[in-house]
Structures are given as C-alpha cells and as structure tokens.
Steps between C-alpha positions, in 0.01 A plus 500: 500500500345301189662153485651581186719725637610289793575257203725737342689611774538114631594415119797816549625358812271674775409304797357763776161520462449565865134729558400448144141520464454231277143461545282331243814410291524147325871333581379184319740207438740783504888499661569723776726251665697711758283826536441696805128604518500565895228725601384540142080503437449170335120497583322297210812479267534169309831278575356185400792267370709793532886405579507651881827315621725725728243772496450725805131524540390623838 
C-alpha cells in the first residue's frame, strides 16, 4: 500500500492498517497518532519524526 493512500484513508477516518505491506513507504513528520499497523510489513519504511502516539505496532 503506497503511503499516500494510507494517508488518505487515515485523513477519512481509517485506523486499521493491520498486515499492510507498507514497505519502502516514507511516513515522514507525518500524523498517524492512533493507528493500528499490527503485523503490517514495515521493512525499510521511513517514520522519522512521524507522530506514532497510541499506535499499535507489533
């Protein structure tokens, strides 16, 4: 799933982004404050200064 996407959906209200393959994808200073990404491929993607509080990530 290309990050801009995930954006989208996260900008519409989405928050399940459980088993996403999200490698390679740049979250940079971005807000994803609250999003479930258990399980998902995040294998070289970017979260650098990326807003990651209350995320599921495991």
């Amino acid at each position: 799933m290309k990050a801009s996407e995930v954006l989208k959906k996260y900008a519409d209200g989405e928050r399940n982004f459980c088993h996403a393959n999200l490698r390679g994808q740049s979250f940079k200073r971005k807000d994803l404050s609250g999003a479930d990404f258990s399980h998902a491929k995040i294998q070289s993607a970017d979260f650098s200064n990326a807003n990651l509080k209350k995320c599921k990530i495991y």
